[in-house]
N, C-alpha and C positions, 0 to 999 in steps of 0.2 A: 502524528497520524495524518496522513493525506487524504483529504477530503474531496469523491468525486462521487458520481452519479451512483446511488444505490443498486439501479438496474445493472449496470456495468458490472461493478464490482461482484454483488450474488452471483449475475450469470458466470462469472469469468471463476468465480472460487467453486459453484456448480461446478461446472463444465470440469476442469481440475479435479476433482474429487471423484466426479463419476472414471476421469481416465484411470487415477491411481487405486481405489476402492478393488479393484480387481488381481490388485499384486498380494491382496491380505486376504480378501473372500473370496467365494464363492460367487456370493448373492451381493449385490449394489442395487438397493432402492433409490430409485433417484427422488421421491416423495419425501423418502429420510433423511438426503444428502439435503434437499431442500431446507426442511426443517432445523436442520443441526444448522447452517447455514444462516438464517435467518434470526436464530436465538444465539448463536454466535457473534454477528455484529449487531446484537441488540447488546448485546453484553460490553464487547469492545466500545461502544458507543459513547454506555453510559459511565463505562469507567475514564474514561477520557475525559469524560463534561466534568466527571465529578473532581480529577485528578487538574484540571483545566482551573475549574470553581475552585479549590485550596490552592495550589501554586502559583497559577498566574500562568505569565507569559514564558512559553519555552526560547532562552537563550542560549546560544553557542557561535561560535566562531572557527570557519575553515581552519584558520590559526593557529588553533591551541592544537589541532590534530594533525598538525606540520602538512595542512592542504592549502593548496590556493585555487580561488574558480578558476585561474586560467589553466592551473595543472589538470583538473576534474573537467573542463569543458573540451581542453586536447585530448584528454585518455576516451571520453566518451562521445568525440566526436561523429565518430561513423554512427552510430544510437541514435543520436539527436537530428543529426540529417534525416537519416532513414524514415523516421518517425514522426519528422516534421516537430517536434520538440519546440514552442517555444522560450527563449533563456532570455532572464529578467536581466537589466544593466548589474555590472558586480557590487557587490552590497545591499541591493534590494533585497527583502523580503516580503 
């Protein structure tokens, strides 16, 4: 789970939900989109902390998924520019 500003992420999963909400209804409450929204990453939240509290620490390695950062850092270079991205030295976490 990536961990970033509460405000960010509601508004931006809002905002999404209000565009797409209209390809299935009629009617898009944005109070309701709100709501689902809010008890949605209360949810994801807590199942993370709890999933976090039993296992531990999430490990993996570019490696075993036949990746390397320098392959993933060229494929997604134009993203990372664009976006001002900044990228940790390789092997940091």
């Amino acid at each position: 789970m990536t961990h970033r500003d509460p405000v960010e992420v509601v508004g931006s999963a809002c905002s999404l939900l209000r565009h797409v909400r209209p390809m299935f209804s009629d009617q898009v409450d944005l109070r309701e989109i709100a709501a689902q929204m809010i008890e949605t990453f209360d949810l994801m939240i807590a199942r993370q902390n709890a999933f976090r509290d039993k296992h531990g620490k999430h490990s993996y390695s570019l490696e075993e998924f036949g990746l390397t950062a320098d392959g993933v850092r060229s494929h997604f270079k134009d993203y990372c520019e664009r976006y001002k991205i900044p990228l940790r030295e390789a092997g940091a976490r």
